[in-house]
C-alpha positions as CSV (number, residue, x, y, z in Angstrom):
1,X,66.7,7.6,37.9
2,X,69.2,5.1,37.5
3,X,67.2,2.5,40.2
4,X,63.8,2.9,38.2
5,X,65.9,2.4,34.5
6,X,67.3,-1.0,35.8
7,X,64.1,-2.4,37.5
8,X,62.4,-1.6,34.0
9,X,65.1,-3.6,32.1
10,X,65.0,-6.5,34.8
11,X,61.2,-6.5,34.2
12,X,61.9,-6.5,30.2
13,X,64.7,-10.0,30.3
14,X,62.0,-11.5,33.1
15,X,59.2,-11.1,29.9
16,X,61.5,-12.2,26.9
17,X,62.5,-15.3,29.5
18,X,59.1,-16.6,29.8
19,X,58.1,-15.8,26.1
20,X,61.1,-17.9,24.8
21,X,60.1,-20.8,26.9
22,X,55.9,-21.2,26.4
23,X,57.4,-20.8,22.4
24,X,59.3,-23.3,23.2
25,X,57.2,-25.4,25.1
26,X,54.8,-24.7,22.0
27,X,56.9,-26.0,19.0
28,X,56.2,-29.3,19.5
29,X,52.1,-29.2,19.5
30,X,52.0,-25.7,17.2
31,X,49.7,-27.9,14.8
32,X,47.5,-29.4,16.6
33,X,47.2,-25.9,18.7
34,X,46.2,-24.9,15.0
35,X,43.8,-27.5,14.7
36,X,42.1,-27.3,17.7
37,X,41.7,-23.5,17.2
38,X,40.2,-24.1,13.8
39,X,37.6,-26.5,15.8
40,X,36.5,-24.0,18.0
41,X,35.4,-21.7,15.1
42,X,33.5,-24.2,13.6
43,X,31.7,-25.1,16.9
44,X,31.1,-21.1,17.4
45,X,29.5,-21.5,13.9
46,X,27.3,-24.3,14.2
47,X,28.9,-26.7,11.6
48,X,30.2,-29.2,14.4
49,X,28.3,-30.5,17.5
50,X,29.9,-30.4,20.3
51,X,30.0,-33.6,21.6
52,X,31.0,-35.5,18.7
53,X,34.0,-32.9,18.2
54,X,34.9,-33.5,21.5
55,X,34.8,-37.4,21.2
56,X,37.2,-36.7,18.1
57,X,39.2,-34.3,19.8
58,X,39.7,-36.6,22.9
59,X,40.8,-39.6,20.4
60,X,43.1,-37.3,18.6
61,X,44.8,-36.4,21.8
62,X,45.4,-40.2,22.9
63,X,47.2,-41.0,19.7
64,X,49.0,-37.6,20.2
65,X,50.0,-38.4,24.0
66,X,51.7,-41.2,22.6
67,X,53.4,-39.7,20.5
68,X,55.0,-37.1,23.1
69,X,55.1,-39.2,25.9
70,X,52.1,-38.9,27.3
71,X,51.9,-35.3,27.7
72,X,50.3,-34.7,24.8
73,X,48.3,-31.6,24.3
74,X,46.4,-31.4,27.8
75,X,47.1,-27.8,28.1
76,X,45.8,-27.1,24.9
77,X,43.0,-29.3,25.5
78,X,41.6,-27.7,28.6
79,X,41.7,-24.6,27.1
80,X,40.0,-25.8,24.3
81,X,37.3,-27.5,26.9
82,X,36.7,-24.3,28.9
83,X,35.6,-22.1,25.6
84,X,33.5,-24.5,24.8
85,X,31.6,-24.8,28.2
86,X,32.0,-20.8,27.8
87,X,30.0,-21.1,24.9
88,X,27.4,-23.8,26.5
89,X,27.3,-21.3,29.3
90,X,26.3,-18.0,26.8
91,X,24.1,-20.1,25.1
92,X,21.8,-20.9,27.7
93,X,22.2,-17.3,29.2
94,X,20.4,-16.7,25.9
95,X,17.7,-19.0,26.2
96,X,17.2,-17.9,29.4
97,X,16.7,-14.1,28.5
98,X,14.7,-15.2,25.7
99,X,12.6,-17.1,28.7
100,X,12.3,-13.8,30.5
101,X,11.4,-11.8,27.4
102,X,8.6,-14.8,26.4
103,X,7.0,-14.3,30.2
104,X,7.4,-10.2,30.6
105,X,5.3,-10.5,26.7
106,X,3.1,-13.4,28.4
107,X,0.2,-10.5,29.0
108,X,0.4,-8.9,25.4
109,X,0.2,-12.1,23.8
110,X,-2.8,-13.2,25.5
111,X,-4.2,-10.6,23.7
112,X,-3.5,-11.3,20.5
113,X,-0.4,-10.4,19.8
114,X,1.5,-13.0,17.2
115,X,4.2,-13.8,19.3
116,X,5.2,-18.1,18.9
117,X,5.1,-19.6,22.2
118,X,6.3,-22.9,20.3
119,X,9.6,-20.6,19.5
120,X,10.3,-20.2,23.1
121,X,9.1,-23.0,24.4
122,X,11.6,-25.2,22.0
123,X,14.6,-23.8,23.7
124,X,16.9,-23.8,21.1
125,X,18.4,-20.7,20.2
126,X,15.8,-19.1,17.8
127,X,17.0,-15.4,17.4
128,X,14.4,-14.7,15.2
129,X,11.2,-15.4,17.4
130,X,13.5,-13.2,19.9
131,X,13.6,-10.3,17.1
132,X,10.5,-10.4,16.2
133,X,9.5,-9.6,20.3
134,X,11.6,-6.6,20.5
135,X,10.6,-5.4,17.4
136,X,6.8,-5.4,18.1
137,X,7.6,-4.2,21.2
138,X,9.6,-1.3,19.9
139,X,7.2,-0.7,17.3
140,X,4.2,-0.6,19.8
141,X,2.6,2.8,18.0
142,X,0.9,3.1,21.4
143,X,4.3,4.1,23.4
144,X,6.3,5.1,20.1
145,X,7.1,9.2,19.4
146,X,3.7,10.5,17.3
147,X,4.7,12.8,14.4
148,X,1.5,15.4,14.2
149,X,2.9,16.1,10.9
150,X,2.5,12.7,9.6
151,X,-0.8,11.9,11.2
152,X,-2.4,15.0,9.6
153,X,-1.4,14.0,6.2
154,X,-2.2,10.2,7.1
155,X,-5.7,11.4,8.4
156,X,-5.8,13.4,4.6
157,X,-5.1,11.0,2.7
158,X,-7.4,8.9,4.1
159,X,-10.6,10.8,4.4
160,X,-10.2,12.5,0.7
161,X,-11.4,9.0,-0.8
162,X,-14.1,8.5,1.7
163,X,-15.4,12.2,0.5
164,X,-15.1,11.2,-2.9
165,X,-17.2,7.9,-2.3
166,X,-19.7,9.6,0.2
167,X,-20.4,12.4,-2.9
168,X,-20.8,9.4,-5.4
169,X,-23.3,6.9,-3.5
170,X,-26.2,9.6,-3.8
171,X,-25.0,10.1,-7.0
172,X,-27.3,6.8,-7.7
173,X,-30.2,7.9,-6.8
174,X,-29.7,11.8,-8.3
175,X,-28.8,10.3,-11.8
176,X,-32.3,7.9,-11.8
177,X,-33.9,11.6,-11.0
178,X,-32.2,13.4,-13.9
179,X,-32.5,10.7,-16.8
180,X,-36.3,10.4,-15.5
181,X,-37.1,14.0,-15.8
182,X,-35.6,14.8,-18.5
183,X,-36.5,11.9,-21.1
184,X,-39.1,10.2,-18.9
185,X,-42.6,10.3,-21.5
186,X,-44.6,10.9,-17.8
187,X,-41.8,13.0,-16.3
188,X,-43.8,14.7,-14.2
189,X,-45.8,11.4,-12.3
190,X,-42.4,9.8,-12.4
191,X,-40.3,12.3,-10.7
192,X,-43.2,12.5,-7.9
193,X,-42.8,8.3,-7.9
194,X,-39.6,8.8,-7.2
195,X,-40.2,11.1,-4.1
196,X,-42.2,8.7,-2.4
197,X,-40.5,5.8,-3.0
198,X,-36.9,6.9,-2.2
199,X,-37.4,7.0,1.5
200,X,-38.5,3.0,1.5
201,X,-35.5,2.6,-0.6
202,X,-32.8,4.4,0.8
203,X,-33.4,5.6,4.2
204,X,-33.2,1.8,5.7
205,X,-30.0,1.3,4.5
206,X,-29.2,4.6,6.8
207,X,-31.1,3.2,9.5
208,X,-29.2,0.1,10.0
209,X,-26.0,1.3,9.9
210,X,-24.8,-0.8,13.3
211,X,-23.4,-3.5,10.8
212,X,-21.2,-0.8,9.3
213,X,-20.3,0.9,12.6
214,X,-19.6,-3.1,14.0
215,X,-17.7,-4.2,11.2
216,X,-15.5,-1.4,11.0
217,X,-15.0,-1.6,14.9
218,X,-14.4,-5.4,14.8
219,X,-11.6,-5.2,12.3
220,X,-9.6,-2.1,13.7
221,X,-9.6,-3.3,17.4
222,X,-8.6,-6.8,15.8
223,X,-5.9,-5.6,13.9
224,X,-4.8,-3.0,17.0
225,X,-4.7,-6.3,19.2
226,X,-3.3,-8.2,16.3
227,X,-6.2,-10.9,17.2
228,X,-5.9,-14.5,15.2
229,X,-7.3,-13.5,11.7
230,X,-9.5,-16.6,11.8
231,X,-11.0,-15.3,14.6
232,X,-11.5,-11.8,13.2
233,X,-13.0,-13.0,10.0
234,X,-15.5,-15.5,12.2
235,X,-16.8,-12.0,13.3
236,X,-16.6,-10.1,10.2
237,X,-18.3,-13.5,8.8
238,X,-21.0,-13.1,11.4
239,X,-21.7,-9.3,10.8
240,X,-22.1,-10.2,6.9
241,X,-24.8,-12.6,8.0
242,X,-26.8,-10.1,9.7
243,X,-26.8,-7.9,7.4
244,X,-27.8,-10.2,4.7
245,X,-30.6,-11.4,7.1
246,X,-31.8,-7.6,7.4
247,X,-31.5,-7.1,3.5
248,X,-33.4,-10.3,2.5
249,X,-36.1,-9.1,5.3
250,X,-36.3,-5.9,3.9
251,X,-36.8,-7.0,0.4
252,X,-39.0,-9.5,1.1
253,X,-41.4,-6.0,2.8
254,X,-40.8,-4.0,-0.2
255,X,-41.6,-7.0,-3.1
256,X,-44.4,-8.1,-1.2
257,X,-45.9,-5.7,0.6
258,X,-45.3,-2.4,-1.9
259,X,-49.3,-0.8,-1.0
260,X,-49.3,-1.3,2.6
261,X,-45.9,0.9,3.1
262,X,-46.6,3.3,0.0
263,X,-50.2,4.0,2.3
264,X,-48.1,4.7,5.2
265,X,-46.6,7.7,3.5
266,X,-49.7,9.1,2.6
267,X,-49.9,7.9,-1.5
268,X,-53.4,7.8,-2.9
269,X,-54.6,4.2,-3.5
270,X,-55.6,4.6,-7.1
271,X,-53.6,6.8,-10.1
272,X,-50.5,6.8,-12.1
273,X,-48.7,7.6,-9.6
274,X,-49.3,5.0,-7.0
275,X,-48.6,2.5,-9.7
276,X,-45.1,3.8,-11.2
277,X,-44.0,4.3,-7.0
278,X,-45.2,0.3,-6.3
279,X,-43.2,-0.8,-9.3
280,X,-40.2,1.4,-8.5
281,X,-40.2,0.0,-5.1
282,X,-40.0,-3.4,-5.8
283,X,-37.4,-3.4,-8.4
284,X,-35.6,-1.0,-5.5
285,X,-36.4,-4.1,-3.3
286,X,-34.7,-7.0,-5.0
287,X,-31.3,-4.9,-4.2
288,X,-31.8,-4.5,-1.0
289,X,-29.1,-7.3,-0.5
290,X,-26.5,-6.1,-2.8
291,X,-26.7,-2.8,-0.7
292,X,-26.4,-3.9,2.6
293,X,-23.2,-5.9,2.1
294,X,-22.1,-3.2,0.1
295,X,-21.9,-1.6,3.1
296,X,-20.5,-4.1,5.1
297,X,-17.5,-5.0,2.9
298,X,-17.1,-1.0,2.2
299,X,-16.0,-1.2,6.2
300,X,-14.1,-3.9,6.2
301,X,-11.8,-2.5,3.8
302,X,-11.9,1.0,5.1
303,X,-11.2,-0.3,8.6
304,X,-8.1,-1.7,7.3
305,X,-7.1,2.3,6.1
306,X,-7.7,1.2,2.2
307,X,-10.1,3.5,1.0
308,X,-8.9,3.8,-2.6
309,X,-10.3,0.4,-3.3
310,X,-13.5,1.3,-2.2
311,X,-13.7,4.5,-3.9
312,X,-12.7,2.2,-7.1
313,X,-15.8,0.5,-7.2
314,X,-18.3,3.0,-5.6
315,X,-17.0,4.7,-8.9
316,X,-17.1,1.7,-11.1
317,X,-21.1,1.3,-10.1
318,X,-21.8,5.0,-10.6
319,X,-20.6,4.5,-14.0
320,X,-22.9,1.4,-14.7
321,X,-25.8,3.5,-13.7
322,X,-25.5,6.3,-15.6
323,X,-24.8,3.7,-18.5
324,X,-27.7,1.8,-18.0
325,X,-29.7,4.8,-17.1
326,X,-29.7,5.5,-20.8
327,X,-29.6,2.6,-22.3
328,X,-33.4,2.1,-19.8
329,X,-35.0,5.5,-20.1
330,X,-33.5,7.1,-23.1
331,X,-33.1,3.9,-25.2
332,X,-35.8,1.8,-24.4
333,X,-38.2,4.8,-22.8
334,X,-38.5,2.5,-19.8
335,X,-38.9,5.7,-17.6
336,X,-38.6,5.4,-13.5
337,X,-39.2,1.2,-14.0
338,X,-35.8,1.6,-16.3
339,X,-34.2,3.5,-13.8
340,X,-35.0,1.2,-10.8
341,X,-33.5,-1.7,-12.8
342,X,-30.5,0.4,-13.7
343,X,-29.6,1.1,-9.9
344,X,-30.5,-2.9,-8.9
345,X,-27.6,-3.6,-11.5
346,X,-25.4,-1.1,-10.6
347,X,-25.9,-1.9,-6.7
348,X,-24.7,-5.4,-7.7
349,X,-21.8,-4.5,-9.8
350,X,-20.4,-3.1,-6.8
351,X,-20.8,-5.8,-4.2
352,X,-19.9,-8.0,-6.8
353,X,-16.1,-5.9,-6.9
354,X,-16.0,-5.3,-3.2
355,X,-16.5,-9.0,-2.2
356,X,-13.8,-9.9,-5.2
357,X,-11.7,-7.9,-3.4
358,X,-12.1,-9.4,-0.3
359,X,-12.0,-12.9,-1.6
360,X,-8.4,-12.2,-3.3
361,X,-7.6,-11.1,0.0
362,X,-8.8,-13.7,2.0
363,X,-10.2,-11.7,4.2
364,X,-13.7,-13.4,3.3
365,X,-14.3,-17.2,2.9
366,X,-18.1,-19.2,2.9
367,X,-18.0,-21.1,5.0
368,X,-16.1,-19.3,7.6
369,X,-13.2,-20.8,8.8
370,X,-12.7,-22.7,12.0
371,X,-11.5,-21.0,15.6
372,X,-7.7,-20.6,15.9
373,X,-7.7,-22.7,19.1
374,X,-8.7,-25.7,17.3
375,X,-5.3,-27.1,15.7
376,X,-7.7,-29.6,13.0
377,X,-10.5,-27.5,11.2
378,X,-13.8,-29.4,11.0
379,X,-16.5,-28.2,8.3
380,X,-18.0,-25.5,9.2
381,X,-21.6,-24.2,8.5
382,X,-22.7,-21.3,6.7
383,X,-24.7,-20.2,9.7
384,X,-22.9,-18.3,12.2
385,X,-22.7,-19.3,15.8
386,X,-23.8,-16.8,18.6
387,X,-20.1,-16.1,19.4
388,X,-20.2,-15.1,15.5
389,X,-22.8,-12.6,15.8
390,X,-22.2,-11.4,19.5
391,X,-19.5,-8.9,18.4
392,X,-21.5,-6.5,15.9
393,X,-25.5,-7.2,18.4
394,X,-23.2,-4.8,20.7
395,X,-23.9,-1.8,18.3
396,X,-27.4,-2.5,17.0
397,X,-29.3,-0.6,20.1
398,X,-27.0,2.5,20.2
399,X,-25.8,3.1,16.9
400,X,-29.3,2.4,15.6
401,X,-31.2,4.4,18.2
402,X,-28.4,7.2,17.4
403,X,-29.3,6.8,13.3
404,X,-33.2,7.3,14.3
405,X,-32.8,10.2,16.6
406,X,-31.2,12.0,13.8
407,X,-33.3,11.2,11.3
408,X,-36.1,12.4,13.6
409,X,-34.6,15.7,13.9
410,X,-34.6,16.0,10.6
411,X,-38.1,15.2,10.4
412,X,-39.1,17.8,12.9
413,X,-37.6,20.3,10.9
414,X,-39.4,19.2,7.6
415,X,-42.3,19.1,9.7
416,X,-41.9,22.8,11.4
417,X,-40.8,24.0,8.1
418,X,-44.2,23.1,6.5
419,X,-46.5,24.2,9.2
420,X,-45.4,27.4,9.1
421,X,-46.0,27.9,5.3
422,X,-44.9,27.2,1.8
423,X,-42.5,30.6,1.8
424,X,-40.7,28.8,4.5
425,X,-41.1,25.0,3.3
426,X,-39.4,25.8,-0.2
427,X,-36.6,27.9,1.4
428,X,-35.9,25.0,4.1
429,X,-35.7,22.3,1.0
430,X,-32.9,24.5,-0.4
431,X,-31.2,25.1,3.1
432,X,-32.0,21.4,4.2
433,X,-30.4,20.2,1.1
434,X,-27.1,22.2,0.9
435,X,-26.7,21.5,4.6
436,X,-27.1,17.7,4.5
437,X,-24.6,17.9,1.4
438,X,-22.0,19.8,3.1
439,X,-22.6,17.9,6.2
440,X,-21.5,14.4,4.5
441,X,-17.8,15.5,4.5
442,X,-18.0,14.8,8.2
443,X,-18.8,11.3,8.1
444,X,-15.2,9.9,7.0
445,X,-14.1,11.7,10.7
446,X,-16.3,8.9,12.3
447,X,-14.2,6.2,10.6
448,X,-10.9,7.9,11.0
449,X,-12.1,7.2,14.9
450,X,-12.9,3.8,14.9
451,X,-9.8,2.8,12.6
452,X,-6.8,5.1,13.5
453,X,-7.6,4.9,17.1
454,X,-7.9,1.5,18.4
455,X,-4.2,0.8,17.4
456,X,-3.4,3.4,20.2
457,X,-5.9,3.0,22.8
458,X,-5.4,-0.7,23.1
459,X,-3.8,-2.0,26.6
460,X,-0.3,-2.8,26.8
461,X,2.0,-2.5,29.8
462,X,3.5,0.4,28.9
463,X,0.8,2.3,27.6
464,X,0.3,5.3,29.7
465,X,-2.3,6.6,26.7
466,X,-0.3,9.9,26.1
467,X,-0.6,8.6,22.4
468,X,-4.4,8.3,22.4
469,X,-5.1,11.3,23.5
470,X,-2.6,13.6,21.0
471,X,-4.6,11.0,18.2
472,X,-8.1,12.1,19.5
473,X,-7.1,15.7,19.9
474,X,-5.8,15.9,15.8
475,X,-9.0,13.7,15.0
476,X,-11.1,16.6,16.6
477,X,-8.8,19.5,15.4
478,X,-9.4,18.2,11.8
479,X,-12.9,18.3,12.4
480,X,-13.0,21.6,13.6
481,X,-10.9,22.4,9.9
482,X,-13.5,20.3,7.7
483,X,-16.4,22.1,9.5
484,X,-14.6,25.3,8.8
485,X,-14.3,24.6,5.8
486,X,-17.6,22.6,4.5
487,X,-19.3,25.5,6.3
488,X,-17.9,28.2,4.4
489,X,-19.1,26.7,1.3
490,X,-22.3,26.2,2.6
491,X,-22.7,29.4,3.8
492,X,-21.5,30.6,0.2
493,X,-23.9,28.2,-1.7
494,X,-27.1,29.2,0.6
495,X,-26.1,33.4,0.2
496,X,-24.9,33.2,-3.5
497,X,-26.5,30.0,-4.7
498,X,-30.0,30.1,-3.6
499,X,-31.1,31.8,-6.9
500,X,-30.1,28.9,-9.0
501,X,-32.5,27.2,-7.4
502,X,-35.8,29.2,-7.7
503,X,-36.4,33.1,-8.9
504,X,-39.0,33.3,-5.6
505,X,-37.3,36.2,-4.2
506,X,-39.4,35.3,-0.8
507,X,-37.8,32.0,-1.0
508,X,-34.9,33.2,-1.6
509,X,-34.5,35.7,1.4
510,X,-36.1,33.6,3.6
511,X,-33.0,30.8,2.6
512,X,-30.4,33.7,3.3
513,X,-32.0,34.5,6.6
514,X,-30.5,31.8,8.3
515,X,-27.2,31.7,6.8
516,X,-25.6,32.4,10.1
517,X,-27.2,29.8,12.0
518,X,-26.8,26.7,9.0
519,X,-23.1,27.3,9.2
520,X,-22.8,27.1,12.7
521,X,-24.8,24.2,12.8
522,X,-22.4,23.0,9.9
523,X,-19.4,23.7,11.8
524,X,-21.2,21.6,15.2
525,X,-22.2,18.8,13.1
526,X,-18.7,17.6,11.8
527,X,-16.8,18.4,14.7
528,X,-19.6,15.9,17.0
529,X,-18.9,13.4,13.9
530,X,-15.2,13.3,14.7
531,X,-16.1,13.2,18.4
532,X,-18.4,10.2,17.8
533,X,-16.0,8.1,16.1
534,X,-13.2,8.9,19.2
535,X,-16.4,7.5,21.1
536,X,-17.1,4.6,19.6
537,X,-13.5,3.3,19.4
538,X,-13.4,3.6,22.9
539,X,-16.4,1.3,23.4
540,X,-18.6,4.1,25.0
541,X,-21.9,3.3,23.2
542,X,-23.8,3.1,26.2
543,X,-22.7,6.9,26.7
544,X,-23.5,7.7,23.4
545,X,-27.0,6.8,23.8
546,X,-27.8,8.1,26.5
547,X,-26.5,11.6,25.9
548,X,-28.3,11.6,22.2
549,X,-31.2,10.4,24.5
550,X,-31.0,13.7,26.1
551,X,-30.2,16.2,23.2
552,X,-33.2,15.0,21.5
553,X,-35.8,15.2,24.8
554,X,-34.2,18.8,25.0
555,X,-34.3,19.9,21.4
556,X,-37.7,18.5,21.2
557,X,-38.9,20.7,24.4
558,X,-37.0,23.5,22.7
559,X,-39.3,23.0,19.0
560,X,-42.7,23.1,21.4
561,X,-41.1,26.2,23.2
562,X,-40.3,28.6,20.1
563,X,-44.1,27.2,18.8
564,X,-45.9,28.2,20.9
565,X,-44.1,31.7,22.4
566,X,-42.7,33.0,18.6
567,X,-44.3,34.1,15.8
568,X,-43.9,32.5,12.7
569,X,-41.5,34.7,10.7
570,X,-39.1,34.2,13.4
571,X,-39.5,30.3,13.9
572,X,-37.9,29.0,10.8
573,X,-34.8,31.4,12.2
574,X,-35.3,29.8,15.3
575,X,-35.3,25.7,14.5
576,X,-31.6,25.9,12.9
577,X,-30.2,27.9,16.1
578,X,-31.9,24.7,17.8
579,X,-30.4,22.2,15.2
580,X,-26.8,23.7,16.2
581,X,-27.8,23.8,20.1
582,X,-28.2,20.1,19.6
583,X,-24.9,19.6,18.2
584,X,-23.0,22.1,20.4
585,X,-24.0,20.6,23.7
586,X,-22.8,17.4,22.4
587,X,-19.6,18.6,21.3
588,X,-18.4,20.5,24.5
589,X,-20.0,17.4,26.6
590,X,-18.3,14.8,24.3
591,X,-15.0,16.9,24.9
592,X,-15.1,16.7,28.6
593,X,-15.6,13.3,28.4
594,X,-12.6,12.2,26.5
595,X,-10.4,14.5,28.2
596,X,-11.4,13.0,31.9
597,X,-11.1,9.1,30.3
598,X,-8.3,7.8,30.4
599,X,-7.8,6.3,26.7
600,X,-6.9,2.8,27.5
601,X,-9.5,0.2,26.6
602,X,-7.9,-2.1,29.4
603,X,-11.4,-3.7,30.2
604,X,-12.0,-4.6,26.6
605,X,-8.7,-6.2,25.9
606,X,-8.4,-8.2,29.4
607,X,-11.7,-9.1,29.4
């Protein structure tokens, strides 16, 4: 309409009007418009402070005002002000989100976490001490999306070098047996030596396997926490102690007291025999050390998921002792005294890599390095305080009451096997033996526990432990698929195997009678291992104990029950459908127990 076309065109002059007049109004102070424009970007870009540009800006406007009249640039000016107290104004918005972001953290920081209070507290616009919240916040693995996928080929990848290095380290003792019977000039004496001896040489480094167990625990739930590393190696420094304590106490029994414990086993007091087992033993002895923090750096680096490094020099000191094996026995017909000096050496070798591991790491220092709350580091002493050795005294009573009720099951069965007679002893050393060696590829399931785990069980505010759980339940489903599958070879080495053993066809049906009842106790074994590990991250030793308190009371009761109400072909059948009784009960009890707990160590990391 023609009303509407002529208000538009009335509006369109009224615009062209007032834009004629600000450019005119403008002409006169276009370059110091231009100037002060250019100002305000370098402001926004740190490269002028404020206050000094706006002294210079203020003295440039008086000689300016004179120039016009007075007037000057005041419009411009203002303008000019007002972005800049814009910018003060954004600027401390910032600080104070930063503020709120520093306070909402306050609670995951005091656990550890490696947030800078000094950034926050400083106030001045560090972005990067922001960045670094969000992004630990957002990378939280307890509250971010868990790929199944890649946790089953993480979990792989890392139990496939701990097989490797759990096949190797009774490689040791294996190779000293083959060179000594083979080129040994008393093989026969010497192999018997051997027997005896190896249970006062190796079965204590099983025994005390809390410093392992603590030392693994003690770096995972540090590094889950992300706890000061001078405070996690104090600990780690602590648990090395205690296990050098144990070996020197150890070797000190063995060098000095080689009769009294050889007795204990039964060994006649006079013969060739008792003297090649006392020698062996306290070569053995003088290792004791190198074994034991073996051990205890072994964890340390597995805990932090490295496991090819350990598997290096497991494999580098398997080497040296089959080298030196020769050179001892074969070369210098040294016999089991050559071979005993063969595996001291080797032992050493491989603390000796381990530890120059850890020192190139610095993740091992003598002496240990000062708290992280103290801001000037006195010298320290090489002996640990109590808060030193605290952390890894919480695992001796459980873990090593847990170690000595297996071993005692194990006992019981030797023990069964040879009362009832020697048909049933020789086909129980073949069983015994296949099932212990199949049962070793559960043991890297109770590490994948106590290091994958901690990282999602440890208490943030937004952990709900959703993650947790989906981790413990692919810990235990891979245990359920190395049982499978370490049983099925078992059951195929004890069916098909057990003639390469012996030609006692006695023996060797009595070893395929129980086929059935090995590979379910196989299959129970390795899935309890993976369970034990879910345990033991989640602090539940006390728990632990007491149900292993329990299966043993009942498997013992069960062992006096089939001896006195079966008869004796059917009691060897019998004691392996107890073994995986054992086991079973403490898997389906172990399963209820993690799926009623919430998996949240909130306790542990408040406390």
């Amino acid at each position: 309409p023609p009303t509407k076309n002529r208000e538009r065109r009335t509006t369109h002059f009224k615009k062209m009007d007032n834009r004629n007049l600000l450019a005119a109004r403008s002409s006169s102070t276009s370059s110091s418009f231009l100037t002060a424009q250019s100002k305000r970007r370098s402001i926004r870009r740190g490269s002028l402070n404020a206050p000094s540009a706006i002294s210079r800006w203020k003295e440039e406007e008086e000689e300016e005002g004179k120039g016009n009249g007075g007037d000057g640039d005041r419009r411009v000016f203002s303008h000019w002000f007002g972005v800049t107290n814009n910018n003060r104004e954004k600027q401390g918005q910032r600080q104070r989100r930063r503020r709120r972001r520093q306070r909402q953290s306050s609670g995951v920081r005091a656990h550890g976490t490696t947030f800078s209070a000094a950034s926050y507290a400083s106030g001045n616009g560090d972005d990067a001490a922001g960045g670094e919240a969000i992004r630990a916040e957002e990378e939280d693995p307890s509250t971010a999306p868990l790929v199944v996928r890649d946790k089953i080929k993480g979990i792989i990848l890392f139990v496939l070098p701990l097989m490797a290095s759990n096949v190797i380290s009774p490689l040791l003792t294996m190779t000293d047996t083959a060179f000594v019977g083979r080129y040994a000039s008393d093989a026969v004496v010497s192999l018997a030596a051997l027997g005896v001896a190896t249970p006062l040489t190796d079965y204590p480094v099983n025994l005390f396997m809390f410093v392992t167990a603590g030392v693994t625990s003690i770096v995972s739930n540090g590094l889950a926490v992300r706890e000061p590393k001078r405070d996690m190696e104090r600990k780690v420094y602590g648990a090395m102690f205690i296990s050098f304590a144990l070996a020197i106490t150890l070797a000190a029994l063995l060098v000095c007291f080689p009769d009294a414990l050889l007795s204990s086993l039964g060994v006649e007091k006079i013969g060739p025999l008792r003297e090649v087992a006392r020698k062996y033993v306290q070569i053995r002895g003088l290792a004791m050390p190198a074994a034991f923090l073996t051990g205890a750096g072994y964890a340390s680096l597995v805990a932090r998921e490295d496991t090819i490094t350990p598997l290096m020099c497991v494999s580098l000191a398997a080497i040296t002792n089959v080298i030196l094996d020769y050179v001892a026995v074969v070369t210098l017909k040294q016999g089991a005294t050559g071979a005993a000096w063969a595996t001291s050496a080797s032992l050493y070798v491989g603390a000796i890599c381990i530890f120059t591991v850890l020192r190139r790491r610095k993740l091992f220092h003598i002496p240990p390095p000062a708290p992280s709350t103290q801001m000037i580091s006195p010298p320290m002493s090489i002996i640990p305080t109590k808060e030193m050795c605290a952390p890894v005294m919480k695992f001796f009573a459980p873990i090593t009451f847990l170690s000595f009720s297996i071993l005692s099951l194990y006992v019981v069965l030797i023990l069964q096997a040879n009362a009832i007679g020697n048909v049933a002893s020789a086909a129980h050393r073949i069983a015994g033996n296949i099932f212990t060696v199949c049962a070793l590829c559960g043991d890297p399931l109770v590490q994948v526990g106590q290091t994958m785990l901690p990282k999602y069980i440890a208490f943030t505010p937004k952990n709900d432990g959703r993650n947790a759980r989906k981790m413990a339940i692919i810990v235990q489903a891979m245990g359920y698929m190395v049982g499978i599958v370490s049983a099925s070879i078992c059951f195929w080495l004890l069916y098909f195997g057990a003639s390469g053993f012996t030609t006692d066809s006695s023996v060797i049906a009595c070893a395929r009678s129980v086929v059935l009842p090995v590979f379910a106790a196989t299959v129970a074994n390795i899935v309890s291992k993976s369970l034990y590990g879910v345990m033991v991250a989640m602090k539940q030793l006390s728990f632990l104990a007491g149900l292993t308190a329990i299966g043993t009371s009942t498997f013992m009761a069960a062992v006096f029950a089939i001896n006195k109400y079966l008869n004796p072909e059917a009691r060897y059948y019998a004691l392996w459908w107890c073994l995986f009784s054992y086991y079973a009960i403490a898997v389906v009890v172990l399963t209820i127990r993690v799926a009623t707990t919430r998996l949240v160590n909130k306790e542990r990391y408040l406390s």
